[in-house]
C-alpha positions as CSV (number, residue, x, y, z in Angstrom):
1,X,37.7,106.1,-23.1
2,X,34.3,104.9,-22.2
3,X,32.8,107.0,-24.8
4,X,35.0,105.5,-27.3
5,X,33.5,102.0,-26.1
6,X,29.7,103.6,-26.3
7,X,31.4,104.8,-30.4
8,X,32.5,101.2,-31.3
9,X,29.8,99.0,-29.8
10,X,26.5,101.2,-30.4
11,X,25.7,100.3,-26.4
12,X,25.3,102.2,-23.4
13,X,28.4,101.9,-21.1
14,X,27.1,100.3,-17.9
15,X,28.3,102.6,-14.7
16,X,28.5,101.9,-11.3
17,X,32.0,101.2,-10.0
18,X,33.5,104.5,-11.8
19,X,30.7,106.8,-9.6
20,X,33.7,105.7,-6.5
21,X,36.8,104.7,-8.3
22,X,38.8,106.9,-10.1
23,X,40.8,106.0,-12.9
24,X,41.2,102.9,-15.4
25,X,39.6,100.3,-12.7
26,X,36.8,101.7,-11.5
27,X,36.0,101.2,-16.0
28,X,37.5,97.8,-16.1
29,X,34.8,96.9,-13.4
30,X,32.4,98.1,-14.6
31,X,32.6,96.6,-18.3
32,X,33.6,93.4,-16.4
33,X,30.5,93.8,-14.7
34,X,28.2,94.1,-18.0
35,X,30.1,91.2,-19.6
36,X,29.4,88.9,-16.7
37,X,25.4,90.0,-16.8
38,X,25.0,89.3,-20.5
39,X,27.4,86.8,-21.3
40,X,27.8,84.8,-17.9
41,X,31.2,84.6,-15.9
42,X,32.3,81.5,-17.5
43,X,31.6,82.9,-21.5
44,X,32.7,86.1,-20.9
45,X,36.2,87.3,-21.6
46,X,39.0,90.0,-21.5
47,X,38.6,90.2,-24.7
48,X,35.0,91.3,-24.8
49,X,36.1,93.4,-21.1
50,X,38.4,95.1,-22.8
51,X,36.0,95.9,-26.2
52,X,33.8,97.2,-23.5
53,X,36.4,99.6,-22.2
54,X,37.6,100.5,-25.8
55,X,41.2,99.4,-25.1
56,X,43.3,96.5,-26.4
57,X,43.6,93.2,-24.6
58,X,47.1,93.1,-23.5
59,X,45.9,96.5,-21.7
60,X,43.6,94.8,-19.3
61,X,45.8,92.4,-18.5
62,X,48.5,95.1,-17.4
63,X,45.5,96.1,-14.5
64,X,44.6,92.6,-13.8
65,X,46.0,89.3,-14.6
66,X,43.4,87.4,-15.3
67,X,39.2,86.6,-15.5
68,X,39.2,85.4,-11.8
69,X,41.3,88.4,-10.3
70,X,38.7,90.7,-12.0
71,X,35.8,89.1,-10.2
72,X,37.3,88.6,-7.0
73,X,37.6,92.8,-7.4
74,X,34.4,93.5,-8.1
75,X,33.1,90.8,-5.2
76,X,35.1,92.3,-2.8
77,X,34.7,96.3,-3.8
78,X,31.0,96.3,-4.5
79,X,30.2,93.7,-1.3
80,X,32.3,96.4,1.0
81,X,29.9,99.2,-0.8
82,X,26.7,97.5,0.1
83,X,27.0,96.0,2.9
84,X,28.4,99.7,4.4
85,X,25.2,101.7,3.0
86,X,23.0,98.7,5.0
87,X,25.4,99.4,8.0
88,X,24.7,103.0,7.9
89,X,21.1,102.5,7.6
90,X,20.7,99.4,10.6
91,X,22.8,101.7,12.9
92,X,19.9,104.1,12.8
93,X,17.4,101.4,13.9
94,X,15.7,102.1,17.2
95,X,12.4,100.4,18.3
96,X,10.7,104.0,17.7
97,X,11.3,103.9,13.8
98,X,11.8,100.1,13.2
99,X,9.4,99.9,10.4
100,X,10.0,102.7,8.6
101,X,13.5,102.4,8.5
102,X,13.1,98.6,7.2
103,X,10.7,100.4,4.2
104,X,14.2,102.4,3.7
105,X,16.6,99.8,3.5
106,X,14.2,98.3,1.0
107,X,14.0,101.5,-1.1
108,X,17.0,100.9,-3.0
109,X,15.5,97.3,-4.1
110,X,12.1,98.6,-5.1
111,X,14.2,100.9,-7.4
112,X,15.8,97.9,-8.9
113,X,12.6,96.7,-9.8
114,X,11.0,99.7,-11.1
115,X,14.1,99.9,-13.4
116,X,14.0,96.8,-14.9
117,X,10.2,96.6,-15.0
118,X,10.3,99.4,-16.9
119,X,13.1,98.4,-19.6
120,X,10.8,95.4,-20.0
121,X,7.8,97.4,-21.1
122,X,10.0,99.1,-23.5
123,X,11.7,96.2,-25.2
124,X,10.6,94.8,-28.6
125,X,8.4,91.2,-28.5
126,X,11.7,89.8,-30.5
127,X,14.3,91.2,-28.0
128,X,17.1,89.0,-27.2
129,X,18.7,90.2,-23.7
130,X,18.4,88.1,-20.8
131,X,17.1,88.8,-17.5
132,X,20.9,89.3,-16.6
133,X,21.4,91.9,-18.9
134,X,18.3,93.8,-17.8
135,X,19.6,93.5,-14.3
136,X,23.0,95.5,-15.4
137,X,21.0,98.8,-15.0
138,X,19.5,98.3,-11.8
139,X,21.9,100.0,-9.8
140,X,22.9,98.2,-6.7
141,X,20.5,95.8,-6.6
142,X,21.9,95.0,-10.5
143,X,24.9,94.6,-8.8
144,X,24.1,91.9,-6.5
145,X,22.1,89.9,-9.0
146,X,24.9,89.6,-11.3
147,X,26.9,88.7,-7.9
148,X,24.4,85.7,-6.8
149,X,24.4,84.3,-10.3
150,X,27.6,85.5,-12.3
151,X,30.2,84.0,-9.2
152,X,30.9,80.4,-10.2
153,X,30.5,77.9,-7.2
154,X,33.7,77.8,-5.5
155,X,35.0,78.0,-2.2
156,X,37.1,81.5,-3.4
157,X,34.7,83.3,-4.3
158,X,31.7,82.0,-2.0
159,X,34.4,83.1,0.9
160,X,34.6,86.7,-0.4
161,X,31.4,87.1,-0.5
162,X,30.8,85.9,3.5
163,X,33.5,88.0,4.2
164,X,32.6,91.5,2.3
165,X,29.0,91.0,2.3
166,X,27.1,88.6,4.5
167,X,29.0,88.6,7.4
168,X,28.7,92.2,7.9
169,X,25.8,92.2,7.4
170,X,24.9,89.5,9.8
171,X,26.9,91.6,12.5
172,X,24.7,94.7,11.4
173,X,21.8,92.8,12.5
174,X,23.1,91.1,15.4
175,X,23.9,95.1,16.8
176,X,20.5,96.5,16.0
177,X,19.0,93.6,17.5
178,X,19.4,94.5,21.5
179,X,18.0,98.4,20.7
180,X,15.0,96.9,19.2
181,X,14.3,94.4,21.4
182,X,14.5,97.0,24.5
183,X,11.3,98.8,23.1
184,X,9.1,95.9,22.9
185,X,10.4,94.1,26.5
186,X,11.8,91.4,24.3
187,X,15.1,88.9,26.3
188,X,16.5,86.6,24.0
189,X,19.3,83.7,24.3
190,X,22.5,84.2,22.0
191,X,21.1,80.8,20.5
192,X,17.5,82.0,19.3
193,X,19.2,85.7,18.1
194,X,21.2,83.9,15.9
195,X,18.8,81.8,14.6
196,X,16.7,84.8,14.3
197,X,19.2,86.2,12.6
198,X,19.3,84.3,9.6
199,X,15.7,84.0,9.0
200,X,15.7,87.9,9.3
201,X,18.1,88.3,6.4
202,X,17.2,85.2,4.6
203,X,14.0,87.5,3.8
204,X,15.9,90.9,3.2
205,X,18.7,89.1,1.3
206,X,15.9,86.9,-0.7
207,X,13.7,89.8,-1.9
208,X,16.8,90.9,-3.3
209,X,17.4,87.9,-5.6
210,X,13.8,86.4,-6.2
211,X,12.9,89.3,-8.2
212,X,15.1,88.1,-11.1
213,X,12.8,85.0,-11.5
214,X,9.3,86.6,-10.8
215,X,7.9,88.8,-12.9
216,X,5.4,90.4,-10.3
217,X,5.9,93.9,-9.2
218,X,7.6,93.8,-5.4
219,X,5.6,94.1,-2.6
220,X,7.3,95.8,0.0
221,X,4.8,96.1,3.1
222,X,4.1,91.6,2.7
223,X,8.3,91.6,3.3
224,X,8.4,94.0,6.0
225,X,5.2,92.7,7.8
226,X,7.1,89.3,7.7
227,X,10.4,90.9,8.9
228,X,8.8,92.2,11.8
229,X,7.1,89.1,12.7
230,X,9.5,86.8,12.5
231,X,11.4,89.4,15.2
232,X,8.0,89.7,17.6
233,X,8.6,93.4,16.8
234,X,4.8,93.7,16.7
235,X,2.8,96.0,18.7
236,X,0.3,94.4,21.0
237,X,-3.1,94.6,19.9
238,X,-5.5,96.7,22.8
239,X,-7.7,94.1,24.5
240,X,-11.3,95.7,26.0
């Protein structure tokens, strides 16, 4: 049915949620998903969801029954996807491979970039997608900038986000934490590990969003240089 959708609009379907989920949601979310990029969460509708699919109206609403119910979905499903590849990757942090497993986790975010950068290049002076739109094809990290920008500011939605995707997150941190600090003779009170804790993902988190607004290719040794500082997860330099 997507290819019926690619048949009546002339567009691409976006894919990302189908790749896991089987079935008539797995589509739903992901034309939801391009809808919000291009259009915004507040103008987009089930009409144009369900265009997207290439099924009627009153069919989406037999999956979900409304706008809001949609996003909460996609917030919850993709933030549970994410924040388990980071888990996977942060429970393989040791003090021995600390940086180049930080040049990893930043992989799929370098992708992102190189994606969009390149659609860029390739679109006419006279083109009139938005950043957001761009962003729909950037995998993952697409993903989470339509989830930073296409969530409207409410309590709902803000909480399904802590829940599915920062606070695990957080917790991934706070268990690598103790393994790295081991290497490097490092003792820390539960006060200053949380408070490193935030500035540590406040970096990884923010390379992840700033992109959308700067138009400079990323820079991936200035973040983790930072990263590691911030921790004191630096070797010491040999004194004669």
């Amino acid at each position: 049915m997507m290819a019926c959708a690619k048949a009546i609009l002339g567009i691409e379907p976006y894919r990302y949620f189908a790749d896991f989920i089987e079935g008539r949601r797995g589509e739903i979310l992901d034309a939801a998903l391009a809808v919000f990029g291009e259009k915004g969460y507040e103008a987009g509708t089930m009409r144009e969801i369900a265009a997207r699919v290439g099924v009627s109206e009153p069919a989406i609403y037999r999956h979900y029954e409304s706008k809001e119910a949609i996003l909460a979905d996609i917030v919850a499903t993709a933030g549970d996807r994410i924040s388990g590849y980071t888990r996977q990757g942060f429970a393989r942090i040791n003090g021995s491979n600390i940086k180049p497993m930080l040049y990893e986790l930043l992989e799929m975010r370098r992708r992102g970039v190189a994606v969009k950068q390149a659609e860029r290049a390739a679109e006419p002076a006279d083109s009139q997608s938005t950043v957001m739109a761009r962003a729909t094809k950037g995998g993952a990290g697409g993903v989470l900038h339509i989830l930073f920008h296409a969530a409207p500011h409410n309590e709902h939605f803000i909480g399904l986000m802590r829940a599915h995707l920062s606070q695990p997150m957080m917790q991934n941190v706070r268990e690598m934490i103790p393994r790295v600090d081991g290497t490097f003779g490092i003792e820390r009170s539960a006060e200053e590990t949380e408070a490193r804790i935030r500035v540590f993902m406040s970096l990884f988190v923010g390379y992840f969003s700033t992109s959308l607004f700067f138009d400079d290719p990323p820079n991936d040794d200035a973040v983790v240089r930072a990263m590691l500082a911030i921790m004191g997860w630096e070797p010491k330099e040999q004194t004669s």
